[in-house]
C-alpha positions, 0 to 999 in steps of 0.5 A: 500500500500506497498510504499517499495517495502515490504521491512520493515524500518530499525531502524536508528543507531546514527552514530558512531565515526571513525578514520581519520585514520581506518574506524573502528569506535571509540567505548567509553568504558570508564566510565568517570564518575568516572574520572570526580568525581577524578578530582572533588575532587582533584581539591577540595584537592588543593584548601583547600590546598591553602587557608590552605596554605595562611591562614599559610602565613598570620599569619605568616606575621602577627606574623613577623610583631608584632615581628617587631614592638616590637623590633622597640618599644624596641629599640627606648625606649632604645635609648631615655633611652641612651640619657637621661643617656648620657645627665646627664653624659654629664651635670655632666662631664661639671659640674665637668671638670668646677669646676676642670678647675676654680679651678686649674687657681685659682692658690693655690688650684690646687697646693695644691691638687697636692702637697697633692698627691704627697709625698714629704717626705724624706723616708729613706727607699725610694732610690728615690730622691724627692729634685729635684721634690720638688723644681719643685713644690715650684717654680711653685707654687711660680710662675705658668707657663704663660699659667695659667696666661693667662688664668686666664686674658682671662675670662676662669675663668668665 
């Protein structure tokens, strides 16, 4: 038996896409095979392009941050060299300022160290007349100004 009627079955068709818009099916001619190989390898381009990318950053922080770290080392090597040179001078300035200081409230020696920088001498040949700062000097190293005295009493000599 002939259960259709003689008529032969037909192959079924996988159904077709159509537009919502045309009944016309949507035929895919593209070969997307190759598409997706493209996009494979230029997803793969941008990533060796990143970690190149990051790698450059990370040596570059790295040598920023030795760069730094040498500067600070340096710098602080010059300041701790500036105390130290600025320490002795200061020891040596105080030595000196105390020295000179105890040696002009003594009295005579400062006196004569001025009397010894200045020339007292009558030069011919100099129209300047030193008399009158001669006799200044005599009279103040006869008899120092008070405020030496007082000093000298109020232990600045010690």
């Amino acid at each position: 038996g002939d259960f259709m009627g003689g008529f032969e079955p037909v192959a079924l068709e996988p159904k077709k896409k159509t537009s919502m818009f045309t009944t016309a099916p949507i035929v895919d001619t593209c070969d997307t095979s190759i598409l997706d190989a493209w996009e494979e390898k230029h997803r793969k381009e941008l990533r060796e392009k990143r970690e190149a990318s990051e790698k450059k950053r990370a040596e570059a922080l790295k040598v920023g941050e030795e760069t730094q770290r040498a500067f600070f080392d340096e710098r602080k090597t010059q300041i701790e060299t500036s105390k130290k040179n600025n320490r002795t001078q200061e020891t040596v300035y105080t030595a000196d300022r105390d020295a000179a200081l105890k040696a002009g409230l003594l009295g005579k020696e400062s006196w004569e160290k001025v009397c010894s920088y200045v020339d007292l001498a009558a030069d011919p040949k100099r129209k300047a007349n030193v008399s009158r700062m001669k006799s200044i000097m005599i009279a103040v190293k006869s008899n120092p100004p008070s405020t030496i005295k007082n000093m000298v009493k109020g232990g600045a000599q010690t």
